[in-house]
C-alpha positions as CSV (number, residue, x, y, z in Angstrom):
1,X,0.0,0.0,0.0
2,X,1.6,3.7,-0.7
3,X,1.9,6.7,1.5
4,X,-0.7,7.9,0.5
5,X,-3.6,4.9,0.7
6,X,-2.4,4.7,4.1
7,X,-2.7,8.2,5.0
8,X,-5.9,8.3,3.8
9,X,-6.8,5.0,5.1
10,X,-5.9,5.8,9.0
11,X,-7.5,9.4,8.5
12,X,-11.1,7.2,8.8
13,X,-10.2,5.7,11.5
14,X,-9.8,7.9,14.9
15,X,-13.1,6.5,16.0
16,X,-12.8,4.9,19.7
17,X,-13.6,1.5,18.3
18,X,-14.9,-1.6,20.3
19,X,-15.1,-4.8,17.8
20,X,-17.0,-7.8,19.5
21,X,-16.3,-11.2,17.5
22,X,-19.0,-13.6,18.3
23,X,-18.3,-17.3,18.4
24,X,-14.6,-16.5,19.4
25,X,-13.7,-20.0,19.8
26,X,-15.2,-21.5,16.5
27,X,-13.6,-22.1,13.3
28,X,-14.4,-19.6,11.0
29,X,-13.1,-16.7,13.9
30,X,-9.5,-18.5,14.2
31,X,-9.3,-19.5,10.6
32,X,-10.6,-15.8,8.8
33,X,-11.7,-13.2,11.2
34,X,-8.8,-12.3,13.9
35,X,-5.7,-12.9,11.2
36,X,-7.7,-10.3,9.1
37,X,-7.9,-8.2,12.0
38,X,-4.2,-8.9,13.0
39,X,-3.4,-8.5,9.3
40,X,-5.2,-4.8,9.3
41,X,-3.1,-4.1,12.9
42,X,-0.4,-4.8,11.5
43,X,-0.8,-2.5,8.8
44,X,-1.8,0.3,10.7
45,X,-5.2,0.5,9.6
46,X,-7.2,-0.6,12.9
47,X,-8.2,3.0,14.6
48,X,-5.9,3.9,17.0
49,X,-8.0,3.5,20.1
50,X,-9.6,0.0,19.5
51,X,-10.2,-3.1,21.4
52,X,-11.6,-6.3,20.7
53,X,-13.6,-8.7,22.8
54,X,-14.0,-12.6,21.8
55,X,-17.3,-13.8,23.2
56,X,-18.7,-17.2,22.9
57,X,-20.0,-20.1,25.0
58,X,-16.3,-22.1,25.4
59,X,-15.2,-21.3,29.0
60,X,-10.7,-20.6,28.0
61,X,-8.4,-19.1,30.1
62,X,-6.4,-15.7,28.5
63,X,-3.3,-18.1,27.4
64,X,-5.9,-20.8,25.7
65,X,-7.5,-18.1,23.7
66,X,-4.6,-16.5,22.8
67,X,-3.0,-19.8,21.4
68,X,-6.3,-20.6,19.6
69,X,-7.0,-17.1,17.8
70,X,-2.7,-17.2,16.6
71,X,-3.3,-20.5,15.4
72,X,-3.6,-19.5,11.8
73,X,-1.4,-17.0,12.3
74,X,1.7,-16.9,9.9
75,X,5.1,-18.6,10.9
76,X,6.9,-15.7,9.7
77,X,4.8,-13.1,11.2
78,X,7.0,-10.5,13.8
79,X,6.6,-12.0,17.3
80,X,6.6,-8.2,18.6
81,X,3.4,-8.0,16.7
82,X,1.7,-10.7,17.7
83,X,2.1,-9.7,21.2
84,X,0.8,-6.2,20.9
85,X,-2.1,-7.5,19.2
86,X,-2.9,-9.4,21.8
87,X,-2.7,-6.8,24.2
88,X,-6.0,-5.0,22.2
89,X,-7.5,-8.5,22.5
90,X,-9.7,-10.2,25.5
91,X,-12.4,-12.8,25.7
92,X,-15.9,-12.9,27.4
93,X,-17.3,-15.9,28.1
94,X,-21.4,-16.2,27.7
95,X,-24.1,-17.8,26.6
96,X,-26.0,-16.7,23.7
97,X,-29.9,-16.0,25.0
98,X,-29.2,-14.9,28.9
99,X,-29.7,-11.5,29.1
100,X,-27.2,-11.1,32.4
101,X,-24.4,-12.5,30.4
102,X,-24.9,-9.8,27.9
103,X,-25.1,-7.2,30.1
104,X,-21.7,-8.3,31.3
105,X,-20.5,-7.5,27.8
106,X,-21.8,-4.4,27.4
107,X,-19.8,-3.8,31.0
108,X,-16.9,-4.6,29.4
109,X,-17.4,-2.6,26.8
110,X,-18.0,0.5,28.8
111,X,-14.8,-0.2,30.7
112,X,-12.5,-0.4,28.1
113,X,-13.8,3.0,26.4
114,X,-12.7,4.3,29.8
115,X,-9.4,2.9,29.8
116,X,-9.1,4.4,26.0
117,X,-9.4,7.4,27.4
118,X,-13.3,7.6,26.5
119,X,-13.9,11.9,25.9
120,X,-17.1,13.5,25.6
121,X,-16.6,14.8,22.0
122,X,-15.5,11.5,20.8
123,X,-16.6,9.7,18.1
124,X,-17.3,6.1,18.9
125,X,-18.2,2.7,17.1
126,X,-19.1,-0.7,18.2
127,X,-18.7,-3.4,15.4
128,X,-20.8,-7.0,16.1
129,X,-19.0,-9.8,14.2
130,X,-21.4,-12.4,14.1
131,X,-19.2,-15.3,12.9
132,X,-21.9,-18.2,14.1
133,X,-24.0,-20.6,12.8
134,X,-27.4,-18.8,11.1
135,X,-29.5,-20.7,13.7
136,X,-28.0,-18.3,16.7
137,X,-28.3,-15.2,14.4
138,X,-31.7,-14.0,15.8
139,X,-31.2,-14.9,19.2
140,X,-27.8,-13.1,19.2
141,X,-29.2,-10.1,18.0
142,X,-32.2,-10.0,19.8
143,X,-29.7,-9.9,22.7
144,X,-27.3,-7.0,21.3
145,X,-30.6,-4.7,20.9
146,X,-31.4,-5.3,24.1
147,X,-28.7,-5.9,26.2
148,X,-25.3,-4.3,24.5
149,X,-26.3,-2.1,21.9
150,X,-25.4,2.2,22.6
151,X,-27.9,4.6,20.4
152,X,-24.8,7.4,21.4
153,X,-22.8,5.8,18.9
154,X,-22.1,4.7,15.4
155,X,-23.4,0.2,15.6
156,X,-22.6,-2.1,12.9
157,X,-23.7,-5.5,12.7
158,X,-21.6,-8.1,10.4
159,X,-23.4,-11.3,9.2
160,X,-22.0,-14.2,7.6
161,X,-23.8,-16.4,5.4
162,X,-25.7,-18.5,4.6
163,X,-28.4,-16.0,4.9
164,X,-31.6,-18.4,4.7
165,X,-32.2,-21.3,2.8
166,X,-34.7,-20.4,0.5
167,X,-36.6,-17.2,-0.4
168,X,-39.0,-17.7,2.5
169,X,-36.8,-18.4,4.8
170,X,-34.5,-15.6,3.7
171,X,-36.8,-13.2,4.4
172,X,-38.0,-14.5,7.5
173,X,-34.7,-14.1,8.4
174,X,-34.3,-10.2,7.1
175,X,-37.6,-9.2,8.9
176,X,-36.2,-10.6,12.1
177,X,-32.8,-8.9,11.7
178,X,-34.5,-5.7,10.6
179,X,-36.6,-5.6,12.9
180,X,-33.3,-5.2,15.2
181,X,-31.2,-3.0,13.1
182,X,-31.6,-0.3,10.5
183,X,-30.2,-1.8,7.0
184,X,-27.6,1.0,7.1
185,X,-26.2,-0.6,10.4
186,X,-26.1,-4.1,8.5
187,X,-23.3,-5.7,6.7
188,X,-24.2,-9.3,4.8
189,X,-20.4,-10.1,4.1
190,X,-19.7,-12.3,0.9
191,X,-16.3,-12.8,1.2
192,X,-15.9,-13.0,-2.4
193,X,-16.9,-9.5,-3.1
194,X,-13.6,-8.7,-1.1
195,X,-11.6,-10.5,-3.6
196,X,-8.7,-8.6,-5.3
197,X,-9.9,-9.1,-9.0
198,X,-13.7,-8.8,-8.1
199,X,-12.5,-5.7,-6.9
200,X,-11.4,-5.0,-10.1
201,X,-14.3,-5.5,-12.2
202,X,-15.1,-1.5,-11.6
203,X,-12.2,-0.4,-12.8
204,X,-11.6,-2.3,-15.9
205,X,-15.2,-1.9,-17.2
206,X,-15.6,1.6,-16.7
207,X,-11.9,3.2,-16.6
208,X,-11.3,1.5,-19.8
209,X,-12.7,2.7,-22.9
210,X,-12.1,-0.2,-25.2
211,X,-13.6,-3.0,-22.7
212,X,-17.1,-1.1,-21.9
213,X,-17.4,-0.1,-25.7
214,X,-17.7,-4.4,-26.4
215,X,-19.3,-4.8,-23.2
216,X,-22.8,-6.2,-24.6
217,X,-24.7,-8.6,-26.3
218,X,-23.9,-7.3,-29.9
219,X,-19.7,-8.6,-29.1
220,X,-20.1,-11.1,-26.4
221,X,-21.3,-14.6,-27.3
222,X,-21.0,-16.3,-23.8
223,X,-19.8,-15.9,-20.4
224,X,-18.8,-18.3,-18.2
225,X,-17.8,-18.1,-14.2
226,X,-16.4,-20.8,-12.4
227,X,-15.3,-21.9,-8.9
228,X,-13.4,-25.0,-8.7
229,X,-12.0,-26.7,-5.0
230,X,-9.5,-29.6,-5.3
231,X,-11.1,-31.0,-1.6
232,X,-14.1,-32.3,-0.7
233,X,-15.8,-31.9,2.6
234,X,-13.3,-33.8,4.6
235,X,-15.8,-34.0,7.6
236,X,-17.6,-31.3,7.6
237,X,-20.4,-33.1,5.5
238,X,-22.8,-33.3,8.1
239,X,-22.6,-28.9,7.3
240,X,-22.3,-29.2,4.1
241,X,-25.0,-31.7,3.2
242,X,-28.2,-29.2,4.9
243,X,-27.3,-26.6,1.9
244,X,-25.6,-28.5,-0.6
245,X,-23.2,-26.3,-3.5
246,X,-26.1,-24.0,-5.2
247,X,-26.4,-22.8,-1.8
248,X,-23.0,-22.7,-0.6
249,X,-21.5,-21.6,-3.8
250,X,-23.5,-19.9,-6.4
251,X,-26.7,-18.8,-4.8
252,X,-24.7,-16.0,-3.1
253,X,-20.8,-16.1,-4.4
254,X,-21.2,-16.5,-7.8
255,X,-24.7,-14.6,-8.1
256,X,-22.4,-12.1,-6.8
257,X,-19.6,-11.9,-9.4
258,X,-22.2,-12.1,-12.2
259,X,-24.1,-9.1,-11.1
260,X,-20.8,-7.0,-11.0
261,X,-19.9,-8.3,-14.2
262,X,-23.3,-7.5,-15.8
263,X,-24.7,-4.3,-14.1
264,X,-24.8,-1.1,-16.2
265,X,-22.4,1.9,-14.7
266,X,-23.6,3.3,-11.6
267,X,-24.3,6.7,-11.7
268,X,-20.9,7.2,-9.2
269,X,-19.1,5.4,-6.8
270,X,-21.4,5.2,-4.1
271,X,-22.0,1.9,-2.1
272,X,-25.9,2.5,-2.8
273,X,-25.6,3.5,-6.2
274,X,-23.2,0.3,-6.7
275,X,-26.0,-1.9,-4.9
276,X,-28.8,-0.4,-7.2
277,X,-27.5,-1.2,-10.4
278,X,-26.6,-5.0,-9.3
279,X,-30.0,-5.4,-8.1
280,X,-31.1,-4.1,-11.4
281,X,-29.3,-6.9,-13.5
282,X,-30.9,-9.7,-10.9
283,X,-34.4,-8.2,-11.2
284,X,-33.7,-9.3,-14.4
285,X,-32.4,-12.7,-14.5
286,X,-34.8,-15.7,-15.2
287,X,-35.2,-18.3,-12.7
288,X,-33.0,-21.0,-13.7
289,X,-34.8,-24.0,-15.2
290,X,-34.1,-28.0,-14.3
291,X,-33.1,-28.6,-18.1
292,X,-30.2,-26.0,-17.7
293,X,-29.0,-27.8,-14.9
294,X,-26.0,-30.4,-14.7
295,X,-25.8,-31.8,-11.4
296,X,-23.3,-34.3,-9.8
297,X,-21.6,-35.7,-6.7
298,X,-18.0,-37.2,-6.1
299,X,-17.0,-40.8,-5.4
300,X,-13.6,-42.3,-4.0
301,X,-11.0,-42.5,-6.6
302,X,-10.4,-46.1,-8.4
303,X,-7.1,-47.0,-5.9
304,X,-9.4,-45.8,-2.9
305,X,-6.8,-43.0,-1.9
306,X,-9.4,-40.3,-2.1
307,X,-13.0,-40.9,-0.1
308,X,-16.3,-40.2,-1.5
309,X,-19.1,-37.6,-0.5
310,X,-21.2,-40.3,1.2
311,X,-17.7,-42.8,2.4
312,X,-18.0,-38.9,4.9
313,X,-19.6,-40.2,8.3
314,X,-21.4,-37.6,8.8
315,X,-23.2,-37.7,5.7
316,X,-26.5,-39.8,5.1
317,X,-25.3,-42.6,2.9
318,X,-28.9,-41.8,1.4
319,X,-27.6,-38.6,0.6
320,X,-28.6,-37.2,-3.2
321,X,-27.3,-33.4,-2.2
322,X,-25.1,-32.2,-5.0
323,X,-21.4,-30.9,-4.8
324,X,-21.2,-30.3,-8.4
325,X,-23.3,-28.0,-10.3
326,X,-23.7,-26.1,-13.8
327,X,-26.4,-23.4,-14.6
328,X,-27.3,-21.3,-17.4
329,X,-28.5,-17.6,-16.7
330,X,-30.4,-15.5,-18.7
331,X,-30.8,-11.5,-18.1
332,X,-33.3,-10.0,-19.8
333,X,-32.1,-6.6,-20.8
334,X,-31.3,-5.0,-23.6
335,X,-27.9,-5.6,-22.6
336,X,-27.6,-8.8,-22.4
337,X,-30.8,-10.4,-24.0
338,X,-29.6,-13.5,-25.9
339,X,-26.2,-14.0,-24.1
340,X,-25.9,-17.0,-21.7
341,X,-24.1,-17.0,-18.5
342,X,-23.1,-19.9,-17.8
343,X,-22.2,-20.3,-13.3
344,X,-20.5,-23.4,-12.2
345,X,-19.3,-25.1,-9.0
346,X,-17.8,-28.4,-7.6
347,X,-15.7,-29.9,-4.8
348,X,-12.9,-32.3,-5.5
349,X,-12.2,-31.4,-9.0
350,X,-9.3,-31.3,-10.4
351,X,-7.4,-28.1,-9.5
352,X,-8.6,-24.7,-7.7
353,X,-9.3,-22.0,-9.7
354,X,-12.1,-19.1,-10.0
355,X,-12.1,-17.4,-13.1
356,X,-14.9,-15.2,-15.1
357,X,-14.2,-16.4,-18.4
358,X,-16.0,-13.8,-21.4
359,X,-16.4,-15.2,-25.4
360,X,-16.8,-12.8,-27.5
361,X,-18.5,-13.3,-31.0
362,X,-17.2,-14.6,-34.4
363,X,-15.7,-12.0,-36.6
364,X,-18.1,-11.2,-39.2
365,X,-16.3,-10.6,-42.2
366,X,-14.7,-13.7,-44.0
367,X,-10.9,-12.5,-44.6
368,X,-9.5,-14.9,-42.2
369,X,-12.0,-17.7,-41.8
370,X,-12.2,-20.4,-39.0
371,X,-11.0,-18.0,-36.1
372,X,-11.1,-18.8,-32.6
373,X,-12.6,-16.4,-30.3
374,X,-11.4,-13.7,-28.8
375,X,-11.3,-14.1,-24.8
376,X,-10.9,-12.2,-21.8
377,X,-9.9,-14.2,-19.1
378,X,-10.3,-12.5,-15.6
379,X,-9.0,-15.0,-12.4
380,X,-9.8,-14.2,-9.3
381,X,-8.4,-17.1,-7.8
382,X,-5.4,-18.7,-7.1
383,X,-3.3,-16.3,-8.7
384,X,-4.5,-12.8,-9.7
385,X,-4.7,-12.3,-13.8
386,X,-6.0,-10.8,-16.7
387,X,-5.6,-12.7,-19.5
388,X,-6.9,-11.5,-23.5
389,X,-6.6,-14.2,-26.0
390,X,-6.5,-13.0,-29.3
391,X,-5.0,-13.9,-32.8
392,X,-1.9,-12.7,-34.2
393,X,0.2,-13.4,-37.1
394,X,3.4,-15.8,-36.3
395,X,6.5,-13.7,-37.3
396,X,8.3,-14.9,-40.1
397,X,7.5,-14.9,-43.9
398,X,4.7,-17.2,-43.2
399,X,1.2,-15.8,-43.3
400,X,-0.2,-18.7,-40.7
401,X,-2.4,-17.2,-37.5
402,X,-1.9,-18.1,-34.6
403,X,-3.5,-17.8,-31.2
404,X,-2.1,-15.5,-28.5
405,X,-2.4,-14.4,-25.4
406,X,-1.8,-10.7,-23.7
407,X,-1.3,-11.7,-20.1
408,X,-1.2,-9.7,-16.9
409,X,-0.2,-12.0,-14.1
410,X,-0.6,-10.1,-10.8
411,X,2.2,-12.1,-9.4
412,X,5.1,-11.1,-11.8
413,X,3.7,-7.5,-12.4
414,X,3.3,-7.0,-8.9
415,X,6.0,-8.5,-7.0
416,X,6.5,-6.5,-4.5
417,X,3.0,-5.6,-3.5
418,X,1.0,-8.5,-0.9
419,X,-2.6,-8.9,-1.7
420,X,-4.4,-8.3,1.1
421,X,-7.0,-11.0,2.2
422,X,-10.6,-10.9,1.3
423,X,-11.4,-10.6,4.9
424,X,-9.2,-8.1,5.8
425,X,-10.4,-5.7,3.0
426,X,-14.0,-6.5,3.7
427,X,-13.2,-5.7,8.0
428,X,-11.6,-2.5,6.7
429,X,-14.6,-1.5,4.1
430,X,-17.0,-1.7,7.6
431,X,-14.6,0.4,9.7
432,X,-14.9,2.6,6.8
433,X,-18.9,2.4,7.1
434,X,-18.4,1.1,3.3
435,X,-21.4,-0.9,2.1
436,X,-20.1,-1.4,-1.3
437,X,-18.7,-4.6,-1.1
438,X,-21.6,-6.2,1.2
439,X,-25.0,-7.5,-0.3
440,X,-28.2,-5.2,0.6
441,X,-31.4,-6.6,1.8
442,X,-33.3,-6.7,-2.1
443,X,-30.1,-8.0,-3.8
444,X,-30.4,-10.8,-1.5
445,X,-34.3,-11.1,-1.9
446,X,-33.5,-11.6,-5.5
447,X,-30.8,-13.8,-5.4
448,X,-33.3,-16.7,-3.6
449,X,-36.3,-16.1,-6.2
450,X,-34.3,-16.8,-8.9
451,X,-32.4,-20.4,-7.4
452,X,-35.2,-20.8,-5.0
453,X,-37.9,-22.6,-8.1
454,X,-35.0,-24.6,-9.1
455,X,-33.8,-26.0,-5.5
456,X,-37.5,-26.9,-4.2
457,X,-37.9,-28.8,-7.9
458,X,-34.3,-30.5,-7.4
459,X,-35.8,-31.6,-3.9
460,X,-39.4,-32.6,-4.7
461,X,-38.3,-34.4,-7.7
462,X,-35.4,-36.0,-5.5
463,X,-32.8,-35.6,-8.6
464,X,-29.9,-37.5,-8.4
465,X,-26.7,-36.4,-9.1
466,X,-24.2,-37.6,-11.3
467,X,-21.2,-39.3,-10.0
468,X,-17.7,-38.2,-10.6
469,X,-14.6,-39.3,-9.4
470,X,-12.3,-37.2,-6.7
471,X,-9.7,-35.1,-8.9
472,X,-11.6,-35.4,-12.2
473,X,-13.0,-32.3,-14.0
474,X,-16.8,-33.4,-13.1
475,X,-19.4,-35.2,-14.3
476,X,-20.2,-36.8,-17.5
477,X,-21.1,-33.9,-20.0
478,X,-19.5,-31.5,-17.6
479,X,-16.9,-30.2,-20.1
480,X,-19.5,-30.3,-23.0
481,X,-21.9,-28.5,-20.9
482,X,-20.6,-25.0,-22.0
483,X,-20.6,-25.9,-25.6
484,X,-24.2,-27.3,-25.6
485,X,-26.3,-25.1,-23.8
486,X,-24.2,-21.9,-24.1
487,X,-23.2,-21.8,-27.3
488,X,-18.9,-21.6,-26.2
489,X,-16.0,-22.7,-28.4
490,X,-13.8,-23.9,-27.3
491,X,-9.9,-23.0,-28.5
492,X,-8.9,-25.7,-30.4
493,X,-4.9,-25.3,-29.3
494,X,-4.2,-23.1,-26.5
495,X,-0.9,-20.9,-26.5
496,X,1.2,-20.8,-23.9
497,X,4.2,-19.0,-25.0
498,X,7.6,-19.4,-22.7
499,X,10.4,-16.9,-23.0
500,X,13.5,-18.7,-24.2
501,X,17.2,-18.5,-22.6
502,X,20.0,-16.8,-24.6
503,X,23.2,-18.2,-24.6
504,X,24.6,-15.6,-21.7
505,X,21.5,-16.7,-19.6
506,X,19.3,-13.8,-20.5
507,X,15.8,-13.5,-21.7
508,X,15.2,-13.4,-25.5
């Protein structure tokens, strides 16, 4: 980060600042929430009066819970840090519906503003990390209204998904939770939407002449976003096997990365303006239909090294929920009327990789028949890229075409720069009071009408998924999927060019 992003960064942030993590001791706060926080310390970016409490139900003394939230903590991280860290940091220990153990924490809480020197003219946040189970959501928050939360000060709620099931209980769940909070005090994090390159989108859509001036239906022919995991559940199937991958996956992260993709250009850079014009493009979309649907689930490989979904005991061995899913969208605008978009998801594939993949059309004149398609290649994930594949003459006194590629690799271009985690960019965006990044109430009220039809038919119909084997690229018709129903060509020989060595050991 320069100077300057960091000056401008900490001038945000001279709030007093209390962050409460709820469900401390679980998983997903060790794993994701306090080494973003640490990560943001470390950088200077936490306000310079804050403290954060850990509250859950696990009873730990100050040395167990600062061993369990350093777990994930990097080997190479500066012990010096880690200790001063720890020094903002304490834990609470409570239940989640007893109102006395809640009016402990908002004790704590008032004593720690007075040990950060708490003034009268100060201006003060409390932050509510909810990093628990969606079953607690409601009963957590009921409590925080009550019990802990201060109408002197700024409040901001953080809620991880899943939010809901399906549409009905989705907004069961939002009337419950707004019912509590204002939607302004609200943050639905998607963890996705904190992603480097989704972060991106904006600025290579609109501060880009050449890619918004293609952006439609009259150049593009296809797009295609997918999210592949080279792991299966490895025992969290029990979890896994109540929502299944539309849910996990592409109800919410996916959905997400589409609507940022498709949206028309906000009318500035506003988080609501932002939010209005995604919720435009999924007012839009058709619900998805069974017949656009390729579902599947893994089995053990062949030499039995890699389990199956069901060979997890804590799945049913009845089990038909998929971990493998294609869908074709539809959004019809005059955008984007006629293009597919084609969303796909699975577990135990054959690599890990999320990229937004965008065919454009066939050249319509006939001087150089048989092209390939031009591509832009966007990859959010493993390693940061850009990627434009289009033809070029080979050099020489040939006249043969050939497919190349105009690649910007975030890891060779940027060496020198780290990527900051999703999380930690996503914390930062709510100290901000930035709802850009986080999904508003009617975004997600959209999202669940249009997989909600498809999931109830998937379940009343009792589909079964297609087996695939653990480390393969899915099931049967999985790679022909694109072609069929979307319309995508494939490139016929990729190029992959490799610089070569000159005799002195330089590059050509």
């Amino acid at each position: 980060m320069s100077r300057n992003c960091r000056l401008h960064a900490a001038a945000k942030h001279e709030e007093l600042t209390t962050i409460v993590v709820f469900g401390a001791s679980g998983d997903l706060a060790k794993k994701k929430t306090y080494p973003a926080l640490f990560h943001l310390f470390q950088q200077g970016l936490l306000p310079r009066r804050t403290r954060i409490i850990g509250y859950a139900r696990t009873k730990m003394t100050p040395e167990e819970f600062n061993k369990r939230v350093t777990s994930f903590f990097k080997a190479t991280d500066d012990p010096k840090d880690v200790t001063a860290f720890l020094k903002i940091c304490e834990y609470v220990s409570g239940k989640y519906d007893v109102d006395e153990d809640f009016k402990g924490l908002r004790k704590e809480i008032d004593t720690n503003e007075q040990l950060m020197h708490k003034r009268e003219s100060d201006e003060r946040v409390h932050i509510y990390y909810l990093a628990l189970p969606p079953s607690v959501f409601v009963s957590v928050g009921t409590q925080i209204r009550r019990n802990v939360y201060d109408g002197s000060c700024t409040n901001r709620v953080v809620i991880e998904k899943p939010f809901g099931h399906d549409l009905e209980s989705s907004r069961a769940l939002s009337k419950s939770i707004g019912a509590l909070f204002a939607e302004d005090e609200i943050y639905r994090i998607d963890h996705y939407l904190g992603k480097e390159m989704v972060k991106n989108i904006l600025a290579l859509r609109f501060a880009n002449v050449f890619y918004e001036a293609v952006w439609d239906r009259r150049h593009i022919a296809n797009v295609q976003i997918t999210f592949k995991e080279p792991f299966g559940t490895e025992g969290r199937g029990g979890y896994f096997d109540e929502f299944g991958i539309i849910r996990d996956v592409m109800q919410n992260h996916l959905l997400q990365v589409l609507s940022i993709v498709a949206m028309h250009p906000p009318k500035s850079l506003r988080s609501e303006d932002i939010r209005d014009r995604k919720t435009e493009v999924l007012r839009r979309i058709l619900p998805i239909q069974l017949e656009d649907t390729l579902l599947g689930q893994y089995v053990g490989t062949r030499d039995s090294s890699r389990p199956g979904y069901k060979d997890d005991e804590t799945v049913p061995k009845s089990s038909i929920t998929p971990t493998y899913a294609q869908c074709v969208l539809h959004v019809d605008n005059d955008r984007w009327r006629g293009v597919p978009w084609v969303i796909k998801a699975g577990k135990a594939l054959d690599e890990a990789k999320m990229i937004i993949r965008i065919q454009f059309k066939d050249m319509v004149n006939a001087l150089f028949p048989n092209l390939a398609r031009n591509e832009l290649i966007l990859q959010v994930s493993p390693k940061e890229s850009v990627t434009i594949k289009t033809i070029v003459k080979e050099p020489g006194l040939s006249t043969n075409l050939a497919m190349s590629e105009l690649d910007l690799s975030y890891h060779k271009r940027y060496q020198d720069l780290k990527i900051p985690d999703a999380y930690a960019t996503l914390i930062l965006d709510v100290l901000n009071g930035d709802h850009s990044n986080f999904v508003r109430s009617d975004e997600l009220d959209e999202a669940w009408r249009i997989f909600t039809p498809l999931l109830h038919q998937i379940e009343k119909e009792e589909v079964v998924p297609l087996p695939y084997e653990y480390g393969s690229t899915g099931p049967k018709g999985a790679d022909e999927f694109p072609t069929e129903r979307a319309g995508y060509k494939p490139t016929a020989k990729e190029y992959h060019w490799e610089p070569k060595t000159a005799a002195n050991g330089g590059k050509l």
